[in-house]
C-alpha positions in Angstrom: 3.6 54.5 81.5 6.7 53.0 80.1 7.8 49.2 81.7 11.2 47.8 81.1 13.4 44.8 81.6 17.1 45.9 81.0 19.8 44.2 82.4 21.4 47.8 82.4 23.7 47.5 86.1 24.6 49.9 88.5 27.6 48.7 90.7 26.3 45.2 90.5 22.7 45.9 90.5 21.1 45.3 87.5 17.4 47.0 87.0 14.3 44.3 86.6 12.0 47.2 86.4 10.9 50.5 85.5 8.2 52.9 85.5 8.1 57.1 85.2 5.0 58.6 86.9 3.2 60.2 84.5 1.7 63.8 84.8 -1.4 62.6 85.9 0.0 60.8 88.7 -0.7 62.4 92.3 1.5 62.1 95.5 1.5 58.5 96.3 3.6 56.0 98.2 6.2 53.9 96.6 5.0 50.7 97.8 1.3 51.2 96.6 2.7 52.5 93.5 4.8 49.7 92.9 1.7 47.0 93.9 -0.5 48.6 91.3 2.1 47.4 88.4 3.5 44.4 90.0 1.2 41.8 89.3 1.8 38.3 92.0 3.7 40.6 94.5 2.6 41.4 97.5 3.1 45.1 98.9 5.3 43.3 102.3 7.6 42.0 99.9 7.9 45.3 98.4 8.2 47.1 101.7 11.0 44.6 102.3 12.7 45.1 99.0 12.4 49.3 99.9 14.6 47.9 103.5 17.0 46.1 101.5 17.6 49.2 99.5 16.5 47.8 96.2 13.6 50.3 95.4 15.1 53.3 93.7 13.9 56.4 92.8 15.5 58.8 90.1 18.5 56.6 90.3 18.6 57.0 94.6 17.8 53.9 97.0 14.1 55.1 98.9 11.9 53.8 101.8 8.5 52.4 101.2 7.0 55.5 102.5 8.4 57.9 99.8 5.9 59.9 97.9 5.7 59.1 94.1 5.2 62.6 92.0 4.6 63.2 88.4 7.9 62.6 86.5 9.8 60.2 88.8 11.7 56.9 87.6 10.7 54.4 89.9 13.5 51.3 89.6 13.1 48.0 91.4 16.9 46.8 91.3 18.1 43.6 92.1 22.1 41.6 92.4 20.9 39.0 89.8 20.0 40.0 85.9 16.4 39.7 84.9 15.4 36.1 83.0 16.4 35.7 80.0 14.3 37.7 77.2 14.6 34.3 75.1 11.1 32.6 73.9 11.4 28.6 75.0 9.0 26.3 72.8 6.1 24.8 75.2 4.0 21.9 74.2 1.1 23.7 75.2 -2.4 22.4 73.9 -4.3 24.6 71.6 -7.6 25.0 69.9 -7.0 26.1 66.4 -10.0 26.9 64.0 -7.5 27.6 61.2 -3.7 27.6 59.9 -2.1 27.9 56.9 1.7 29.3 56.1 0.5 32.9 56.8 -2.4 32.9 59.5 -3.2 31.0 62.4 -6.6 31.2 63.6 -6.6 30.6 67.8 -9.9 29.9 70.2 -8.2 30.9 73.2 -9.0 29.6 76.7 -9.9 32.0 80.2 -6.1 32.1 82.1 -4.0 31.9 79.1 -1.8 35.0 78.9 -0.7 36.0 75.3 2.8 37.2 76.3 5.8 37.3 78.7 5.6 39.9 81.6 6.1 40.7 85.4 4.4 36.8 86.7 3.9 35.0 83.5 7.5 33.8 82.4 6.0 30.6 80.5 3.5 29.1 80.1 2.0 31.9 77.2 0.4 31.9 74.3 3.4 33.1 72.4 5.4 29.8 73.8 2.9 27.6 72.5 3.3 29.3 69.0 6.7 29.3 69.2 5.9 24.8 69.7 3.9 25.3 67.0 5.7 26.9 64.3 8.9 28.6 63.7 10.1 31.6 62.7 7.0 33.5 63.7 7.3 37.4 63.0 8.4 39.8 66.0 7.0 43.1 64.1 8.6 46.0 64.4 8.5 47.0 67.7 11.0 44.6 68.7 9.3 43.1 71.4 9.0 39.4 72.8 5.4 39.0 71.0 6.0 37.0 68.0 3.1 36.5 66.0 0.8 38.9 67.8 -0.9 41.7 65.3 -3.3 42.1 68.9 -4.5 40.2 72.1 -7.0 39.3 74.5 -7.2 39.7 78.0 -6.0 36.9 80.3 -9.6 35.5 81.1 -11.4 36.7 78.2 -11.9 33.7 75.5 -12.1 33.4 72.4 -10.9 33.8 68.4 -7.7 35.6 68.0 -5.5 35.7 64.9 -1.9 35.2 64.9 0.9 36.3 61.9 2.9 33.2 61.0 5.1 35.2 57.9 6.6 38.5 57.9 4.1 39.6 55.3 1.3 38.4 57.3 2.4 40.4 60.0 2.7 43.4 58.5 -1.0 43.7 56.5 -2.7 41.8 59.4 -1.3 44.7 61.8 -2.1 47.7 59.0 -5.9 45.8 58.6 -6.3 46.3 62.7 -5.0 49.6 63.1 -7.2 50.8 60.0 -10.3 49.6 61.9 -11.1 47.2 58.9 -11.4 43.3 61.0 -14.8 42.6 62.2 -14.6 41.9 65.6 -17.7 41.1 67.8 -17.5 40.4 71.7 -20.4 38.6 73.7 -20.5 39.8 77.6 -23.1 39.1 80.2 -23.7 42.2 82.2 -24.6 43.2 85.8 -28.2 44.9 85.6 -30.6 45.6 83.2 -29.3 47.6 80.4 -32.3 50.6 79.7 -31.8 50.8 75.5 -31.7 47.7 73.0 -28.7 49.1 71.4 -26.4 52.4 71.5 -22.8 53.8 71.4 -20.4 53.9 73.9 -17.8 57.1 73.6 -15.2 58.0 76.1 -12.0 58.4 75.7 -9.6 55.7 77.7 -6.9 55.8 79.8 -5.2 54.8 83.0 -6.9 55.7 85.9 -5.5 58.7 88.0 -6.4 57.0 91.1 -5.4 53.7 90.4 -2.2 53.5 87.8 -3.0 49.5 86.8 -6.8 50.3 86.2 -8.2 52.2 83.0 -10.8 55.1 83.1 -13.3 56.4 80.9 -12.1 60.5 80.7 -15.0 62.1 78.4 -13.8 64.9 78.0 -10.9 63.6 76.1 -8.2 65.6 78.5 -6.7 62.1 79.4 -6.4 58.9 77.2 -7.4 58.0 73.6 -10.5 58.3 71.7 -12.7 54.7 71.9 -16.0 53.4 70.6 -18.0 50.8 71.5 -21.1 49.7 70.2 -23.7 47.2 71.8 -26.6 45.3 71.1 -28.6 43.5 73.9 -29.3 39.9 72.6 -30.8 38.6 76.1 -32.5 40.2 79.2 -32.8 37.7 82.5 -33.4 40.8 84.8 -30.2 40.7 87.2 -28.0 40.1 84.2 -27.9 41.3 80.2 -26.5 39.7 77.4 -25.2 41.6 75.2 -23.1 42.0 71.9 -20.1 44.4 71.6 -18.6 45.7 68.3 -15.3 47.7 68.3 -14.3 50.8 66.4 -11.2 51.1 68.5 -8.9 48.8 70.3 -8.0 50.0 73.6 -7.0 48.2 76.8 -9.8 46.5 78.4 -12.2 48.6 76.3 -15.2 47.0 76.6 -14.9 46.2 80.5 -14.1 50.0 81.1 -16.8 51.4 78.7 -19.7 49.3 80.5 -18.5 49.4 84.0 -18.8 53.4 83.1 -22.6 52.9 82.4 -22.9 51.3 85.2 -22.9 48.0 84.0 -19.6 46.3 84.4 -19.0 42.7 83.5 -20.1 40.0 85.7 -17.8 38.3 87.7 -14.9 41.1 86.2 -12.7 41.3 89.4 -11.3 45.1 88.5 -14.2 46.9 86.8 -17.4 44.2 87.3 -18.3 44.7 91.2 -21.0 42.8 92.9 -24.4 42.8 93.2 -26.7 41.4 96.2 -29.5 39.0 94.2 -32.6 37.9 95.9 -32.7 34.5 96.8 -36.5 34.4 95.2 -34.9 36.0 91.7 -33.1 33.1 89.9 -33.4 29.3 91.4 -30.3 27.8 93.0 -28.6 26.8 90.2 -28.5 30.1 88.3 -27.7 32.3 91.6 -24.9 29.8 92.6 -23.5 30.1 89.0 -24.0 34.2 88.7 -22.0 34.4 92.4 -19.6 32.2 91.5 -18.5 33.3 87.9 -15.0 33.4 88.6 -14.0 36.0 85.6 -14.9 38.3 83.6 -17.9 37.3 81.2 -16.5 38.3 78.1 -15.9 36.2 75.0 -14.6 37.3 71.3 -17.1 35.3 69.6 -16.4 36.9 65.9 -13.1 38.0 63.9 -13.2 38.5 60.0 -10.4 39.8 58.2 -8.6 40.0 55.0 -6.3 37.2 54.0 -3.0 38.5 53.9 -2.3 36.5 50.5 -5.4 35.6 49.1 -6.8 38.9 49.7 -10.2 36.2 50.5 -12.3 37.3 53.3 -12.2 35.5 56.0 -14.7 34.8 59.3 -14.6 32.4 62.2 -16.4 31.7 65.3 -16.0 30.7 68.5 -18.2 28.8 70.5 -18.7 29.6 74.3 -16.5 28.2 76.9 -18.1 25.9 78.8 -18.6 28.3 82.2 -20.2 30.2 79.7 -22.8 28.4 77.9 -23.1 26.3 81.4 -24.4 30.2 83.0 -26.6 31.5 80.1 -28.5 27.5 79.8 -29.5 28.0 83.9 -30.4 31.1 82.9 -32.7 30.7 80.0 -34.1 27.2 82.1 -35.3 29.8 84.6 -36.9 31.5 82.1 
């Protein structure tokens, strides 16, 4: 599902976005299909837009109540251009566990975004590098991401590397899509996961019901191969702890692979769900933190790589976020 943000026009109207319905896609109506992809928009003001005449499909003005089908370009057009593309320095606050000319070595916080998109203008991760230093490295896909070789989710914390040199960029993004970085992600689980350790293979891709959600598709008809392997570190009953390692890197990977074993993150708002705890099962403390965990439990607590230079290899850690470690002390106090 391609998204773009030409300033192409069309007698004055200028497109802010665009998505084609893939072939998975089933009948669906243009306003829910636009709501799954336009994140901080509300289907009325998309039902509106559809009034105005501003929601076009394969190039012709539509109501909200048009059917989507596989292969249409759905366009939301507008009388004013799309914001500039352009990457404004921010004086943003950042905790770095390491820099040098080539790397820069990020403990990112829950509700930082990494990049530009549809609802998150500024106020990025990429502005902050851009504060930080200049000239980062775009890649060459051209996009608004300088310094980015990969990401993490807008509420998941934790260390990320950044490219700060062309060269960086280049054997930093050739060391992730080889599989070679260590990565290791810590998530606290709903339920009490059966084996102490064990592999995780589906294939991933977006959901056929849901176009903004991903799906586990094992028999490899839809998506792209993924592996995930876990290690439980901590049983409390209700919850697990446990450690993730990736052999693949696809989008929300971890969330999707152990909400499909019916384990989905605690506190995950898309893939996590809720669970009813007795009242008698964890003392007040502990059940008001488990209901109240406000995102996703996931934190990249380990990246090692290869110095781009140096050729040195490299490992750093991040500690747990605060809601974090504040949620696994209750726990272990309960005992």
């Amino acid at each position: 599902m391609d998204e773009q943000h030409d300033s192409t026009s069309n007698d004055e109207l200028y497109v802010h976005h665009s998505f084609t319905a893939d072939k998975g896609q089933n009948p669906l109506r243009v306003d829910k299909f636009l709501f799954n992809f336009l994140e901080d928009t509300s289907r009325s003001r998309i039902q509106k837009a559809a009034d105005a005449g501003s929601i076009h499909v394969n190039g012709l003005p539509v109501k909200s109540n048009y059917k989507v089908k596989a292969g249409d370009t759905v366009e939301l057009v507008l009388a004013d251009p799309p914001r500039d593309s352009e990457i404004v320095p921010e004086n943003i606050p950042l905790d770095l566990l390491y820099r040098d000319e080539h790397v820069i070595v990020v403990n990112k916080e829950a509700g930082l975004v990494c990049h530009p998109g549809h609802g998150n203008y500024t106020g990025t991760l990429v502005h902050a590098l851009a504060y930080l230093a200049e000239n980062l490295p775009v890649g060459s896909s051209g996009e608004e991401r300088p310094g980015l070789v990969h990401r993490l989710d807008k509420n998941t914390t934790g260390v990320m590397v950044v490219a700060a040199s062309e060269l960086a960029m280049s054997h930093l993004a050739k060391q992730f899509y080889d599989r070679t970085t260590q990565r290791e992600y810590i998530a606290i689980v709903w339920g009490n996961v059966k084996e102490d350790e064990g592999t995780i293979t589906g294939h991933i891709g977006r959901s056929l019901s849901d176009r903004l959600q991903m799906a586990v598709f094992e028999d490899g008809s839809e998506g792209k191969h993924a592996v995930t392997h876990y290690k439980v570190l901590q049983r409390f009953g209700y919850v697990t702890v446990v450690s993730c390692k990736l052999e693949t890197g696809r989008t929300h990977q971890i969330r999707v692979h152990l909400a499909h074993t019916g384990h989905g993150l605690l506190g995950d708002p898309v893939y996590g769900g809720r669970r009813k705890i007795g009242k008698k099962a964890l003392s007040e403390a502990s059940l008001a933190l488990v209901s109240g965990f406000s995102r996703q439990a996931l934190h990249a607590a380990v990246l090692g790589f290869e110095h781009p230079v140096s050729g040195e290899n490299m490992r750093f850690e991040a500690p747990y976020p605060t809601d974090f470690k504040t949620l696994l002390e209750a726990l272990e106090k309960d005992g």
